[in-house]
Biopython code that builds the backbone (N, CA, C, O; Angstrom):
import numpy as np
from Bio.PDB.StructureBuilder import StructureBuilder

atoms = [
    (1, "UNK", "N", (-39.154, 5.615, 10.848)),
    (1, "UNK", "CA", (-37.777, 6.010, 10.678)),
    (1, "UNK", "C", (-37.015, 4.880, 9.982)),
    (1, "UNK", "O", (-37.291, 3.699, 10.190)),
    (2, "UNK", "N", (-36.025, 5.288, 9.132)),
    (2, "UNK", "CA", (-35.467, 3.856, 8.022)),
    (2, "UNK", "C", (-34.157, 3.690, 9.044)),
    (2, "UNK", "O", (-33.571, 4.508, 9.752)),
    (3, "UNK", "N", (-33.994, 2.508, 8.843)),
    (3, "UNK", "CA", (-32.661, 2.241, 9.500)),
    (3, "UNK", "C", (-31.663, 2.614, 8.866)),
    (3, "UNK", "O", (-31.793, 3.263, 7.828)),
    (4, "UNK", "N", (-30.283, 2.226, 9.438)),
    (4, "UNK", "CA", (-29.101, 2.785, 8.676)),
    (4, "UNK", "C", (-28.795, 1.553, 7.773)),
    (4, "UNK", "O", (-28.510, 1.568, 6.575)),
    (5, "UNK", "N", (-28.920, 0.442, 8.639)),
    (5, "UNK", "CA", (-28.646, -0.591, 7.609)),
    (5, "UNK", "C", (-29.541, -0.865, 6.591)),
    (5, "UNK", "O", (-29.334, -1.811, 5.830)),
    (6, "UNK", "N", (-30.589, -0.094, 6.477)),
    (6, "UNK", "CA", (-31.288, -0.431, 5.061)),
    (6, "UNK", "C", (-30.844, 0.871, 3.910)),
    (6, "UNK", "O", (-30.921, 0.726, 2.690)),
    (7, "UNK", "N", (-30.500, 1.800, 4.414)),
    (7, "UNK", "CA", (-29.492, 2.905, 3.656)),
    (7, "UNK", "C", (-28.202, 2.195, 3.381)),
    (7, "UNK", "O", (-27.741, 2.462, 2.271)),
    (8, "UNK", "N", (-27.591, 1.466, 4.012)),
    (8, "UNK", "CA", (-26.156, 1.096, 3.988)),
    (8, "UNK", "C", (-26.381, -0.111, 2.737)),
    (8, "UNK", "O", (-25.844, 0.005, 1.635)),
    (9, "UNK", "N", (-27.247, -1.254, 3.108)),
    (9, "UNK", "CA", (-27.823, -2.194, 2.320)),
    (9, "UNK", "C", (-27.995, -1.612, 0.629)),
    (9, "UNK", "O", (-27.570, -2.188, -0.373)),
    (10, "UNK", "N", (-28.672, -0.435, 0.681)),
    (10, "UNK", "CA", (-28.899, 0.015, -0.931)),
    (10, "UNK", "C", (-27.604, 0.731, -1.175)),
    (10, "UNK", "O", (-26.843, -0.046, -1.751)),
    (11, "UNK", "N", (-27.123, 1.738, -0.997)),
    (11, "UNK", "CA", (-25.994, 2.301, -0.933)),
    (11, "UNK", "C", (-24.424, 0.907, -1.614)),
    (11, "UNK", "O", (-23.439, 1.050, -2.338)),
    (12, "UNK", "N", (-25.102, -0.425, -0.755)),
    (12, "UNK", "CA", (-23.800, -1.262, -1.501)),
    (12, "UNK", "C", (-24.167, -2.055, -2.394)),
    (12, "UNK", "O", (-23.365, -2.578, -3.168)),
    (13, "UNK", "N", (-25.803, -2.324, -2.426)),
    (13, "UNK", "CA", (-26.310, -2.471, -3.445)),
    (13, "UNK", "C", (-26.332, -1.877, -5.234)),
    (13, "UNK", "O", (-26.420, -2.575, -6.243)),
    (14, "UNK", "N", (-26.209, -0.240, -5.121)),
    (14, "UNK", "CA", (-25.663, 0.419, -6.205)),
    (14, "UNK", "C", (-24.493, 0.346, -6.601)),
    (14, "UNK", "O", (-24.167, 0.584, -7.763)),
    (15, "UNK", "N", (-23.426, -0.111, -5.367)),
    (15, "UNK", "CA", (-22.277, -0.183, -5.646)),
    (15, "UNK", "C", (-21.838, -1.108, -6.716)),
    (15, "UNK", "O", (-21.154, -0.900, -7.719)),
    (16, "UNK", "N", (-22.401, -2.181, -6.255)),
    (16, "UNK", "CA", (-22.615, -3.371, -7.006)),
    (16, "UNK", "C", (-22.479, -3.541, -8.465)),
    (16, "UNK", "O", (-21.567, -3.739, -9.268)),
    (17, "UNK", "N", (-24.387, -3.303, -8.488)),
    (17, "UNK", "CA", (-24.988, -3.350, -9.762)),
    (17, "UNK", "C", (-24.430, -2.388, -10.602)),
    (17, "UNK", "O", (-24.526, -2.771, -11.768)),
    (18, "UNK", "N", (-23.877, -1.280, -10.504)),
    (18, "UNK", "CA", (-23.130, -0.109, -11.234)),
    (18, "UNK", "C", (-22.392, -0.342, -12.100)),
    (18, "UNK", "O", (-22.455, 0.159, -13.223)),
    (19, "UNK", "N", (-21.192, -1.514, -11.536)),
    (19, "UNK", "CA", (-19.932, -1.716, -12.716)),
    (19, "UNK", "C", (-20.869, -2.728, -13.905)),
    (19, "UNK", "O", (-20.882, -2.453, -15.104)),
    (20, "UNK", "N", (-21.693, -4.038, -13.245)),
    (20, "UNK", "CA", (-22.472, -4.582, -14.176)),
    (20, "UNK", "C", (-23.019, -4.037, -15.621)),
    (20, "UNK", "O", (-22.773, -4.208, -16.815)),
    (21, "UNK", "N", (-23.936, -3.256, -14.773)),
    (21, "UNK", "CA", (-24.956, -2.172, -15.961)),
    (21, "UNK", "C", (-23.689, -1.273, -16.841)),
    (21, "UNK", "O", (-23.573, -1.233, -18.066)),
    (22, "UNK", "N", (-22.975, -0.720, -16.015)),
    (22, "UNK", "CA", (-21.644, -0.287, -16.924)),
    (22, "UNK", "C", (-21.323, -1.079, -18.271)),
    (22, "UNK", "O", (-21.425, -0.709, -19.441)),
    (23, "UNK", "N", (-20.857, -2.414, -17.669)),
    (23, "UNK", "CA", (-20.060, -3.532, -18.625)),
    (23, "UNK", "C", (-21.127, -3.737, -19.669)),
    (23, "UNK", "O", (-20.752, -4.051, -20.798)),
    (24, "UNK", "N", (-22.641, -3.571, -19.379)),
    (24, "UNK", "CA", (-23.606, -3.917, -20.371)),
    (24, "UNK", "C", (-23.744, -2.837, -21.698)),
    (24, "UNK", "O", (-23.979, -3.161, -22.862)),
    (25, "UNK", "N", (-23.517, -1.407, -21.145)),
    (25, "UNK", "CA", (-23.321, -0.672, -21.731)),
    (25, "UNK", "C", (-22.469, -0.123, -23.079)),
    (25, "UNK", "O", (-22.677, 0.818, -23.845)),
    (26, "UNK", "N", (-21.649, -0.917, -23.026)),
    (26, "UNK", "CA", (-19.961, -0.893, -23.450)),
    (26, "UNK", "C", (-20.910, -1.416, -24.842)),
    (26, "UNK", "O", (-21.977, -2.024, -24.918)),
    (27, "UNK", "N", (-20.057, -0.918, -25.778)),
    (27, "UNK", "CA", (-20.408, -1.690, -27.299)),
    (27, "UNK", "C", (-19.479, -2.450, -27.508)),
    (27, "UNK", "O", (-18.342, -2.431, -27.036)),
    (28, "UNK", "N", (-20.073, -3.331, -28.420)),
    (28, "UNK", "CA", (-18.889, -4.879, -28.779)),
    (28, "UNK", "C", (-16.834, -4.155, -28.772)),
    (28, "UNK", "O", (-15.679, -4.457, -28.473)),
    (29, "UNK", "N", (-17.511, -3.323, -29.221)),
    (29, "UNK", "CA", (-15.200, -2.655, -29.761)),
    (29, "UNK", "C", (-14.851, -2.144, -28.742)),
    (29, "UNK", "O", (-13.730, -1.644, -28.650)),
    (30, "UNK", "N", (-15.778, -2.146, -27.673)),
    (30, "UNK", "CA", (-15.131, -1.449, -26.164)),
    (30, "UNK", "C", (-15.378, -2.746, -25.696)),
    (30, "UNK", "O", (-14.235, -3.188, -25.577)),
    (31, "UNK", "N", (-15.883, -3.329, -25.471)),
    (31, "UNK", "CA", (-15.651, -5.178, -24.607)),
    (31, "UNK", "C", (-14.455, -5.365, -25.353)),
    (31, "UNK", "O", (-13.484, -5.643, -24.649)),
    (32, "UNK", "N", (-14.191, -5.271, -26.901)),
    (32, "UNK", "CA", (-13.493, -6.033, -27.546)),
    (32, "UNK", "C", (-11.673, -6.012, -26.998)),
    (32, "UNK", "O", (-10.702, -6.746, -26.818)),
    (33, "UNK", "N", (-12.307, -4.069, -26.895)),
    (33, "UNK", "CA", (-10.590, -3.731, -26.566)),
    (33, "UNK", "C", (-10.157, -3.810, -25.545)),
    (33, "UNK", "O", (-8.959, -3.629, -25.327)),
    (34, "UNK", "N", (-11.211, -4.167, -24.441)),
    (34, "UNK", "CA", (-11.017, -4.287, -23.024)),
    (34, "UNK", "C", (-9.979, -5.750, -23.129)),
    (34, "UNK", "O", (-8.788, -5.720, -22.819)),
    (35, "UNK", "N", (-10.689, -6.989, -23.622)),
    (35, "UNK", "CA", (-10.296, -8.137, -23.699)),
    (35, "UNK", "C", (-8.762, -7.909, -24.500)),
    (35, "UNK", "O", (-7.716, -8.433, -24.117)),
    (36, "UNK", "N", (-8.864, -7.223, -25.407)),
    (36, "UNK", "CA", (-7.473, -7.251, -26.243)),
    (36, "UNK", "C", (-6.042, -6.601, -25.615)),
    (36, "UNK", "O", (-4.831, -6.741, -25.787)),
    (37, "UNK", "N", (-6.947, -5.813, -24.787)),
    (37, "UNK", "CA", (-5.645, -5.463, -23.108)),
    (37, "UNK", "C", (-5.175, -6.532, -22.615)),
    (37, "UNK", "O", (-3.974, -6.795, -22.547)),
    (38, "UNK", "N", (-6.423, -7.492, -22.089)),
    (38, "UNK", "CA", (-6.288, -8.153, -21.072)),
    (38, "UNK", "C", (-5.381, -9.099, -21.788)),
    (38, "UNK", "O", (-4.265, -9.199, -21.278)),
    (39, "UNK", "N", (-5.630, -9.881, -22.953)),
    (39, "UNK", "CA", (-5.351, -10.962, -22.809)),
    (39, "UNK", "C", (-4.257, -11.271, -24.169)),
    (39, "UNK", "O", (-3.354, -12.104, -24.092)),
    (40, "UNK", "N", (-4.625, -10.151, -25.826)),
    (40, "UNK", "CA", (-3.655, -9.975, -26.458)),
    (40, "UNK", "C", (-2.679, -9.133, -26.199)),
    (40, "UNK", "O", (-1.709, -8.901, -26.921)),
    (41, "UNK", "N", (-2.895, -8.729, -25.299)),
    (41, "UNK", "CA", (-1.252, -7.484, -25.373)),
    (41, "UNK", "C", (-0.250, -8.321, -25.020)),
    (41, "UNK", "O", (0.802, -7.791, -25.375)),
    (42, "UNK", "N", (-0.077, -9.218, -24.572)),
    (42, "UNK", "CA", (0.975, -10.197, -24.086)),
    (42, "UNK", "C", (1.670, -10.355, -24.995)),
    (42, "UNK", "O", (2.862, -10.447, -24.702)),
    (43, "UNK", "N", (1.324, -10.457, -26.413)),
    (43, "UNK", "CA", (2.471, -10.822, -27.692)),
    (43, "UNK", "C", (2.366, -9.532, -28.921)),
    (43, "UNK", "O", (3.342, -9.166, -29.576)),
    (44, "UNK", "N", (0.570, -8.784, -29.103)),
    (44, "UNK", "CA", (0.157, -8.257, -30.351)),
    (44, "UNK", "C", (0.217, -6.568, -29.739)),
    (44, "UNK", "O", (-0.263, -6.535, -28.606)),
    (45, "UNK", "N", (0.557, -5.574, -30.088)),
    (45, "UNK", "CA", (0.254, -4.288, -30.370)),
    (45, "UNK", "C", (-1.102, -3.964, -30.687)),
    (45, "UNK", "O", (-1.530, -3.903, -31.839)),
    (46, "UNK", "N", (-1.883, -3.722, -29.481)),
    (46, "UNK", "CA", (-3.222, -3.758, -29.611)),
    (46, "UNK", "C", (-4.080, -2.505, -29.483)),
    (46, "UNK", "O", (-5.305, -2.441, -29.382)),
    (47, "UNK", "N", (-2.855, -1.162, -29.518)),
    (47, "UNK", "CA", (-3.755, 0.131, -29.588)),
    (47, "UNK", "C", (-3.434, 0.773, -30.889)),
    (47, "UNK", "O", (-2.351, 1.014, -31.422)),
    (48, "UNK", "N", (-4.436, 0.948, -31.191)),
    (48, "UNK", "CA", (-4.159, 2.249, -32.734)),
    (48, "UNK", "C", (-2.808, 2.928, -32.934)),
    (48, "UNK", "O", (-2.626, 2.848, -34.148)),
    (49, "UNK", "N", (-2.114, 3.344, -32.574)),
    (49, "UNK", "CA", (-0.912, 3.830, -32.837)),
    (49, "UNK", "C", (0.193, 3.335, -31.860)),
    (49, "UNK", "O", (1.132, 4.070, -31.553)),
    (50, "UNK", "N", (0.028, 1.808, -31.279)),
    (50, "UNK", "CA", (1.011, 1.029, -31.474)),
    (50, "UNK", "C", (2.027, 0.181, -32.374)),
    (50, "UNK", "O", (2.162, -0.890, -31.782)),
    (51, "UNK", "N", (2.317, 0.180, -32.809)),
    (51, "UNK", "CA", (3.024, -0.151, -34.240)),
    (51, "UNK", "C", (3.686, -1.847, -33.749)),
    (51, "UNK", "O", (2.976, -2.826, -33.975)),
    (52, "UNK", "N", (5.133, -2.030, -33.055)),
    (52, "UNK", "CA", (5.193, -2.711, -32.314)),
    (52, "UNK", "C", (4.800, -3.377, -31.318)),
    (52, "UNK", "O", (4.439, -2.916, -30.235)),
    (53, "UNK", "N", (4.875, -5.011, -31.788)),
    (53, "UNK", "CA", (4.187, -5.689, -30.776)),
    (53, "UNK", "C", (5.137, -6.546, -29.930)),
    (53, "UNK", "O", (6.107, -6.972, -30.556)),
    (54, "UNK", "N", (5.063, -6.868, -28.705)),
    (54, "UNK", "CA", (6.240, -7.143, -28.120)),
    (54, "UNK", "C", (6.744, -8.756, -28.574)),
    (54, "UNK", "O", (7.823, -9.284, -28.304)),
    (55, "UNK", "N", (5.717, -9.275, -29.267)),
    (55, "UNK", "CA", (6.578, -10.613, -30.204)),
    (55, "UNK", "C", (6.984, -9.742, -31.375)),
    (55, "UNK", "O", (6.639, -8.580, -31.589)),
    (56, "UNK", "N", (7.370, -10.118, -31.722)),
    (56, "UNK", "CA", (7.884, -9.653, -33.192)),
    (56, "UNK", "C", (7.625, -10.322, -34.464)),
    (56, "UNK", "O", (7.783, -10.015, -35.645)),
    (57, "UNK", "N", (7.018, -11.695, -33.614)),
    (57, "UNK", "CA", (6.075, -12.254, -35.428)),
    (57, "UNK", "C", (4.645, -12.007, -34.807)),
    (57, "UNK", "O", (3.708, -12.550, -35.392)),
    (58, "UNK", "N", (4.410, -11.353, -33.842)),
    (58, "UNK", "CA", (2.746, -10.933, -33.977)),
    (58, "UNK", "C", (2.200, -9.530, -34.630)),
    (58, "UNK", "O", (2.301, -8.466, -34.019)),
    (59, "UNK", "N", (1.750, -9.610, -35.623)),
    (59, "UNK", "CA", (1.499, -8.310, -36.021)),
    (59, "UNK", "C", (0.413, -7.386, -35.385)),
    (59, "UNK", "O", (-0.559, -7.821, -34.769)),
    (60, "UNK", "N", (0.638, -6.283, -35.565)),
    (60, "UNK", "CA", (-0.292, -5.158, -34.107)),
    (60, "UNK", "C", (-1.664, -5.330, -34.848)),
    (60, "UNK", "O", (-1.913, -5.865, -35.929)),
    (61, "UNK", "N", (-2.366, -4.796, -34.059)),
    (61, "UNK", "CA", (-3.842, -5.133, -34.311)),
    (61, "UNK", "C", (-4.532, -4.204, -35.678)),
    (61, "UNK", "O", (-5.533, -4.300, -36.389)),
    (62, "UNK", "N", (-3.172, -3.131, -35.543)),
    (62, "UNK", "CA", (-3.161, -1.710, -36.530)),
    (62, "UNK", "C", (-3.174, -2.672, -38.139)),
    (62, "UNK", "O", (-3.961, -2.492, -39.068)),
    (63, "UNK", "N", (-2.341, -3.428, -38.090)),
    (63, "UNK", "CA", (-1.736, -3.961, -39.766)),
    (63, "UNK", "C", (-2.824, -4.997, -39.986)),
    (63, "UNK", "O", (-3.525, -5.138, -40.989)),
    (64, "UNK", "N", (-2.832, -5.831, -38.640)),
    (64, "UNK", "CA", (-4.438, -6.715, -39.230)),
    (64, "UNK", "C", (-5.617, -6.023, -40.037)),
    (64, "UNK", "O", (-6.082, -6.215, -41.161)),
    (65, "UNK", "N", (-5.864, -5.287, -39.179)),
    (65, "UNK", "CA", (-7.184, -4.241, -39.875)),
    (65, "UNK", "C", (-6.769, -3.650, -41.068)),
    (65, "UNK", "O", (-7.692, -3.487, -41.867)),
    (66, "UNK", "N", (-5.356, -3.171, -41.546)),
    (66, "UNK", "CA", (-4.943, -2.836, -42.872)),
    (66, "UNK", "C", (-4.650, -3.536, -43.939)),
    (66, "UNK", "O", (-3.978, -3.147, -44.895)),
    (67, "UNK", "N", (-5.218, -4.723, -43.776)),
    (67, "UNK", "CA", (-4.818, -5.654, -44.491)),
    (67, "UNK", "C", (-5.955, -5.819, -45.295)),
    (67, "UNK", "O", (-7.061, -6.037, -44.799)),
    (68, "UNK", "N", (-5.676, -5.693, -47.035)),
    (68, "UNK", "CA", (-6.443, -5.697, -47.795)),
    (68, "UNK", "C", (-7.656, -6.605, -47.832)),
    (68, "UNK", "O", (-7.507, -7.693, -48.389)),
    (69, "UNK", "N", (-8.708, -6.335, -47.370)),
    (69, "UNK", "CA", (-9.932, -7.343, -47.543)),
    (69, "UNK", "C", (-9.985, -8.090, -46.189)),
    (69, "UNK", "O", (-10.620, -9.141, -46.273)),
    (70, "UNK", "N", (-9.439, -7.799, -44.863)),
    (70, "UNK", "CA", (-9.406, -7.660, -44.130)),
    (70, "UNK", "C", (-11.250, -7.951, -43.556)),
    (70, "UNK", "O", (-11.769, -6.908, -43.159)),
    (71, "UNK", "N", (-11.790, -8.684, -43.524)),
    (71, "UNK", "CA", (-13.625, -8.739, -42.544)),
    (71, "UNK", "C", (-14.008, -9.208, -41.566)),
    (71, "UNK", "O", (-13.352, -10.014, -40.905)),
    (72, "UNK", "N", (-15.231, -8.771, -41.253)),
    (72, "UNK", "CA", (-15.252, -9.574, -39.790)),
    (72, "UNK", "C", (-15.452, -10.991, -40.360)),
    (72, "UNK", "O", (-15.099, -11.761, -39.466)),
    (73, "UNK", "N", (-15.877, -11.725, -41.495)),
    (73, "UNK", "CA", (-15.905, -13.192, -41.824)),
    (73, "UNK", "C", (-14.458, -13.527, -41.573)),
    (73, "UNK", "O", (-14.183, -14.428, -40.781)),
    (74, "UNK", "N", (-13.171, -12.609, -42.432)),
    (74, "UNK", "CA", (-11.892, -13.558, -42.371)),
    (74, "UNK", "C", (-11.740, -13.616, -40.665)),
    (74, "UNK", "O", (-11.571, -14.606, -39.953)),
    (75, "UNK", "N", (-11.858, -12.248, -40.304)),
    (75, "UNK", "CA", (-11.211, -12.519, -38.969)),
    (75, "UNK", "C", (-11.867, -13.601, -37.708)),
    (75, "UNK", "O", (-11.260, -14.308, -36.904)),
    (76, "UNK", "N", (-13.581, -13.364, -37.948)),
    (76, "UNK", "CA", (-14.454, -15.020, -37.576)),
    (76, "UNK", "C", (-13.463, -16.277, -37.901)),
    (76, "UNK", "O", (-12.985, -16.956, -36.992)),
    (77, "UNK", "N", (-13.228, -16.496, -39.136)),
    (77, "UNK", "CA", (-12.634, -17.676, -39.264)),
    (77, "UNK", "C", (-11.363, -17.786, -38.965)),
    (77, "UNK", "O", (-10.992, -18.932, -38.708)),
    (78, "UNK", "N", (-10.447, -16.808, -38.909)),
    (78, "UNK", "CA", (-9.100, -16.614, -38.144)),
    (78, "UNK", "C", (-9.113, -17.296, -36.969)),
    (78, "UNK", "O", (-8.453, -18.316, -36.771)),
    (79, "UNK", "N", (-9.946, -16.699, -36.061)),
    (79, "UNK", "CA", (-10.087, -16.543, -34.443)),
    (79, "UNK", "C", (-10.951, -17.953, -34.131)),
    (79, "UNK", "O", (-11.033, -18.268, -32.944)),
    (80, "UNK", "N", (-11.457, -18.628, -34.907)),
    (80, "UNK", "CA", (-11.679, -20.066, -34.850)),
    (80, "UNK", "C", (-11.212, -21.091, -35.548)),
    (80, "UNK", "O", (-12.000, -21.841, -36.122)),
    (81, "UNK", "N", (-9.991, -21.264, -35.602)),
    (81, "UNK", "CA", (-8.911, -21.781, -36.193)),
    (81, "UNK", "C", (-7.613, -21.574, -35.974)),
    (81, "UNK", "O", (-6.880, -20.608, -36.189)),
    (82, "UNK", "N", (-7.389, -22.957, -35.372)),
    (82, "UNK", "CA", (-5.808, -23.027, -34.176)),
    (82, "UNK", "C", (-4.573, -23.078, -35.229)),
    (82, "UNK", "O", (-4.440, -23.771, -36.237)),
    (83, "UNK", "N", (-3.726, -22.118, -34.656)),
    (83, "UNK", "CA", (-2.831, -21.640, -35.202)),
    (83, "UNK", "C", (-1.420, -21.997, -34.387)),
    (83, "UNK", "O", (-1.118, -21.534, -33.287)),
    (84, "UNK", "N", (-0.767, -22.763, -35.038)),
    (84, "UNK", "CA", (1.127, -22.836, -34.339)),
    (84, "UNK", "C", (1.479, -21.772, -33.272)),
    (84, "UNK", "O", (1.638, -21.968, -32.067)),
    (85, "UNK", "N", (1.575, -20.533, -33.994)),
    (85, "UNK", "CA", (2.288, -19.694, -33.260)),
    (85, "UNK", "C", (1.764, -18.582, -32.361)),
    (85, "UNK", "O", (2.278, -17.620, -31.790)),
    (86, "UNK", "N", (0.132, -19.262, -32.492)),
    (86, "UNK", "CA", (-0.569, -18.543, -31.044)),
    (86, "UNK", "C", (-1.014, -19.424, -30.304)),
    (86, "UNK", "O", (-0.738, -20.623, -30.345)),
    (87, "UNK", "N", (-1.845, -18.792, -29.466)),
    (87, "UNK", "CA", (-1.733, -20.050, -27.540)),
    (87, "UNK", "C", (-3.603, -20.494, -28.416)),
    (87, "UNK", "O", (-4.347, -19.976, -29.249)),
    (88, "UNK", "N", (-3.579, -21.893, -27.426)),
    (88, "UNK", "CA", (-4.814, -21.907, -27.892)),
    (88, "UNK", "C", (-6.305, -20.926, -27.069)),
    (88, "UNK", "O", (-7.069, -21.299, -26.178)),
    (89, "UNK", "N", (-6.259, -19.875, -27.675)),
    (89, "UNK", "CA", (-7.405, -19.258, -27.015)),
    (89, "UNK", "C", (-8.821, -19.876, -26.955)),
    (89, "UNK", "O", (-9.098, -20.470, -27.997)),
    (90, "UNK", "N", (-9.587, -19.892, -26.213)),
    (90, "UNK", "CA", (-10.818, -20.294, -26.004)),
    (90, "UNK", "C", (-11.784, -19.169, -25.910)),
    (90, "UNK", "O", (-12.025, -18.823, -24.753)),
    (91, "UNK", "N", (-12.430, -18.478, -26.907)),
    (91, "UNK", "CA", (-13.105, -17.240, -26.491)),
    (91, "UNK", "C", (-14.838, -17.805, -27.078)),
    (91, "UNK", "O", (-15.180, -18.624, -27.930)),
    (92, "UNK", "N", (-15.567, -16.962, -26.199)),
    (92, "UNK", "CA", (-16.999, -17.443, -26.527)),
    (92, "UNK", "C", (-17.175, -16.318, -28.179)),
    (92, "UNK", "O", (-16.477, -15.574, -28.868)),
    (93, "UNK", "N", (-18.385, -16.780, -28.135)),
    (93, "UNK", "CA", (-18.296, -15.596, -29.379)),
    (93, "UNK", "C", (-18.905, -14.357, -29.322)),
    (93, "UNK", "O", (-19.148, -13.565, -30.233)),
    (94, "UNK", "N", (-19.134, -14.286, -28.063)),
    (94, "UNK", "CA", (-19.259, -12.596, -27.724)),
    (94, "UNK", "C", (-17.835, -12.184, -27.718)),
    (94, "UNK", "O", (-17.522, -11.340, -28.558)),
    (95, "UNK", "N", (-17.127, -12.528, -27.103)),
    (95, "UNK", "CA", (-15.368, -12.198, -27.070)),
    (95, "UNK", "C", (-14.962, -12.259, -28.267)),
    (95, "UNK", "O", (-14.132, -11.417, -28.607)),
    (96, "UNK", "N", (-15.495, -13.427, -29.417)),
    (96, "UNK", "CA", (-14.921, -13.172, -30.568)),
    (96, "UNK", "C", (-15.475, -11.963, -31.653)),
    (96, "UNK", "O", (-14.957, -11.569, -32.698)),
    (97, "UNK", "N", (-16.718, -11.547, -30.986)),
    (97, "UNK", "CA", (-17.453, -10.385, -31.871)),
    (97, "UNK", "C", (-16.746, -9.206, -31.297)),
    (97, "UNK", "O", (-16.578, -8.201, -31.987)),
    (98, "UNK", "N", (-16.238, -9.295, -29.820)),
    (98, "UNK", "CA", (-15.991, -7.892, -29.330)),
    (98, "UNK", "C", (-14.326, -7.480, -30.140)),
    (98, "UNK", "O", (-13.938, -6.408, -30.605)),
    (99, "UNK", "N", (-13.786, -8.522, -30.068)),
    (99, "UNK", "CA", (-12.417, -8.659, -30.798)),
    (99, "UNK", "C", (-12.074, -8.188, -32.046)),
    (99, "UNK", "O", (-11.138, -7.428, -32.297)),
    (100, "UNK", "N", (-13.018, -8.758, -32.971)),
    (100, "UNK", "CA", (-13.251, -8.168, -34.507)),
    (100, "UNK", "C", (-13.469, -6.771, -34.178)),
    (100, "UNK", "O", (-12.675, -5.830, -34.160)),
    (101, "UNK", "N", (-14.984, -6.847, -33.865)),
    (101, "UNK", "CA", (-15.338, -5.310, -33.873)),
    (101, "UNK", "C", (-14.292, -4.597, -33.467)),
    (101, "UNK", "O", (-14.047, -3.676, -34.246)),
    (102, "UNK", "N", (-13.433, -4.677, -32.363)),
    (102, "UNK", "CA", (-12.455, -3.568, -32.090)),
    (102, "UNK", "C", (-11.381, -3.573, -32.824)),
    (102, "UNK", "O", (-10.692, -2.557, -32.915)),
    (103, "UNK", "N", (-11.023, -4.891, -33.560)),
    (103, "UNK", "CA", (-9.868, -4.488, -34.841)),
    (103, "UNK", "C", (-10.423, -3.846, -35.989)),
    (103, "UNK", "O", (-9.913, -2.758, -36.256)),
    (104, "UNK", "N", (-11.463, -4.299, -36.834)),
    (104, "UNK", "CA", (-12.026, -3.487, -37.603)),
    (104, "UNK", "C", (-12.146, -2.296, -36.837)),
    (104, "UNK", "O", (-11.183, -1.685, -37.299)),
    (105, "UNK", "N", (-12.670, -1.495, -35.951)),
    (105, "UNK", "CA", (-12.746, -0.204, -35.698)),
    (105, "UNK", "C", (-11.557, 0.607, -35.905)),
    (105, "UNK", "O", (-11.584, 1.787, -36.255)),
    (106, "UNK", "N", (-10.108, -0.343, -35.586)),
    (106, "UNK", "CA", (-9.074, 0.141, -36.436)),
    (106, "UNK", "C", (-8.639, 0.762, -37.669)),
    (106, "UNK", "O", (-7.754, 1.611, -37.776)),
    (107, "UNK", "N", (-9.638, 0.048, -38.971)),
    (107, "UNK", "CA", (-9.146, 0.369, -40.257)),
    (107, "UNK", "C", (-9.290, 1.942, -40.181)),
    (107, "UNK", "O", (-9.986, 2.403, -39.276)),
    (108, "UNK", "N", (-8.700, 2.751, -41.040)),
    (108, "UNK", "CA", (-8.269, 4.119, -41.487)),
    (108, "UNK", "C", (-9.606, 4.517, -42.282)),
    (108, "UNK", "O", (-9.982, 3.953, -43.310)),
    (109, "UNK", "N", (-10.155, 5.403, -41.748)),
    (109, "UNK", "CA", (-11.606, 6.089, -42.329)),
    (109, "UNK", "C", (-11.218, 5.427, -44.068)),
    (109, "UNK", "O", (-10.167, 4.824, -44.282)),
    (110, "UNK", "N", (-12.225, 5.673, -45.121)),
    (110, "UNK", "CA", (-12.678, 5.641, -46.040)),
    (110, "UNK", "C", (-11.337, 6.430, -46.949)),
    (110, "UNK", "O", (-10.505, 6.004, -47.749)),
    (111, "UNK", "N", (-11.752, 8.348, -46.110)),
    (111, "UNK", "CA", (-11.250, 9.128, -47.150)),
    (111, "UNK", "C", (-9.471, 9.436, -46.762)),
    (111, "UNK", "O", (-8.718, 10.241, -47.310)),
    (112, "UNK", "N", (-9.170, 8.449, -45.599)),
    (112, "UNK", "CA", (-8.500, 8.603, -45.528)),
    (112, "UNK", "C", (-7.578, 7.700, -45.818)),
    (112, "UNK", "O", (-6.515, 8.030, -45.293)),
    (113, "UNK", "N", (-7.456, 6.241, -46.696)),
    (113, "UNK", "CA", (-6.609, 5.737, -46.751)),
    (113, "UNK", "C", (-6.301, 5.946, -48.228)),
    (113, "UNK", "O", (-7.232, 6.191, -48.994)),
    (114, "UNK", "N", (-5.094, 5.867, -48.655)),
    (114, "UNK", "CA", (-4.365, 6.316, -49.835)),
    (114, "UNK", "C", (-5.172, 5.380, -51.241)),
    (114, "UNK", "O", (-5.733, 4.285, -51.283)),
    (115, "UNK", "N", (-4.920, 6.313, -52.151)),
    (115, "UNK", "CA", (-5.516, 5.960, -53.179)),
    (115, "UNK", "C", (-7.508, 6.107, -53.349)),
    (115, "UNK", "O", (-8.228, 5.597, -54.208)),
    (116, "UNK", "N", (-7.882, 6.976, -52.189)),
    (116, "UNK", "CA", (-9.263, 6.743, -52.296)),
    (116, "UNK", "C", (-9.480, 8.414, -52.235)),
    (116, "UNK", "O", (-8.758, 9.352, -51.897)),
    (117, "UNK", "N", (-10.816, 8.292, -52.726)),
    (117, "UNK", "CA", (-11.591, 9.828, -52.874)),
    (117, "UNK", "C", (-12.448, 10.729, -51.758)),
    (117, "UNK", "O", (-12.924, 11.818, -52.079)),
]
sb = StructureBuilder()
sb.init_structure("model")
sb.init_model(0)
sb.init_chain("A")
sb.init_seg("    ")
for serial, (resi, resn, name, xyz) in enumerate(atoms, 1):
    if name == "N":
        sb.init_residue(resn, " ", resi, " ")
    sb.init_atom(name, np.array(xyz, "f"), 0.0, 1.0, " ", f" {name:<3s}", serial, name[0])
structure = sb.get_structure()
């Protein structure tokens, strides 16, 4: 006969490991945007059809990504390179891949931005 506490034991065991394997799951632009909740929304407009950002010299995450020539290289070298009028962030570079990736996932499809076929 199994005990209860070895049912109870696995039972909080799944509990556990669940959100983990979850978080592993997530692709870089879903870590990215998770982090860009957490930690840019404080100054930048960090959802797709946020426009306004609650600084007003931070531009939303929408206009970064619209910005002509806009890559994950400029934005690599952006995001590692201290800037005046942001805090000094410390992000590993999984945080800095998840970051890009979720602003680039921003830009406006192909056929849909003006002037294209």
């Amino acid at each position: 006969m199994r005990s209860p506490y070895l049912a109870l034991a696995t039972m909080l065991a799944a509990v556990l490991v669940a959100p983990s394997l979850q978080a592993q799951r997530l692709s870089d632009w879903q870590r990215g945007r998770l982090l860009a909740r957490q930690v840019c929304a404080e100054c930048h407009a960090v959802e797709r059809y946020q426009f306004r950002s609650r600084n007003g010299l931070a531009p939303s995450f929408a206009a970064i990504a619209a910005t002509p020539g806009m890559t994950s290289m400029a934005l690599n070298a952006f995001l590692h390179t201290p800037h005046r009028a942001m805090p000094d962030l410390i992000l590993n570079q999984d945080q800095v891949r998840g970051i890009v990736a979720y602003i680039l996932s921003l830009k406006a499809p192909r056929s849909a931005r003006p002037g294209t076929l």
